[in-house]
N, C-alpha and C positions, 0 to 999 in steps of 0.2 A: 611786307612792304618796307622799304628803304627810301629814305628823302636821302638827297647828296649836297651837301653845299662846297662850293668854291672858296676858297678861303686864300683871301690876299691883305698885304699888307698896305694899311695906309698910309698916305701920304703923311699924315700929319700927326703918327707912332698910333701902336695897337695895329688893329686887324678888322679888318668888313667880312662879309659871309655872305653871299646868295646861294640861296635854295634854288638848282637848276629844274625848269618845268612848274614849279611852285611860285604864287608872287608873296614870298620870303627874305627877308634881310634884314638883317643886324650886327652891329658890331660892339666894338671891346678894346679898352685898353690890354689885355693880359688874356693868354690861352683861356686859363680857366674860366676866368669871368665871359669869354666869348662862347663858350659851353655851355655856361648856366644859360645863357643870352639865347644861344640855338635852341635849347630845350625850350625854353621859355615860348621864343615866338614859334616855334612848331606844333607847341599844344595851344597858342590860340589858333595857327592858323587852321589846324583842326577840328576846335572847339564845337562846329556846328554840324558834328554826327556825321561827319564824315569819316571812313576808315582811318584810323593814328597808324603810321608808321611805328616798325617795331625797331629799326634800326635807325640810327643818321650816322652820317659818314661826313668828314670835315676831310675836305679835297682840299689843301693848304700847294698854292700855286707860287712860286715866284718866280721873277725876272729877274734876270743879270743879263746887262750888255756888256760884253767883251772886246775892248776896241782890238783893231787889226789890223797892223802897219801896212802900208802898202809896198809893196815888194818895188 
């Protein structure tokens, strides 16, 4: 089993995480610290005997808007 979380950057520096299908999230100033942060709430949200994922996957999304002259 694999949880996948979405991984964007905040507005307001660092990074947020949603667990997609999961009601999971947390965030982080710095990669790593948002890793311990994922592990973290993925083993409580698991906590209550329910099967633990064996894998998480950090799906790190971003945006860029590209202005475009008008011809």
């Amino acid at each position: 089993m694999e949880v996948i979380f979405e991984v964007r950057d905040a507005e307001e520096g660092g990074f947020y995480a949603r667990a997609l299908g999961y009601a999971i999230f947390t965030q982080a100033e710095t990669w790593e610290e948002l890793r311990a942060n994922v592990r973290e709430a993925t083993a409580l949200h698991f906590d209550d005997g329910e099967e633990r994922p064996l894998l998480i996957q950090l799906h790190y999304v971003r945006d860029e808007l590209i202005p475009v002259e008008a011809a």
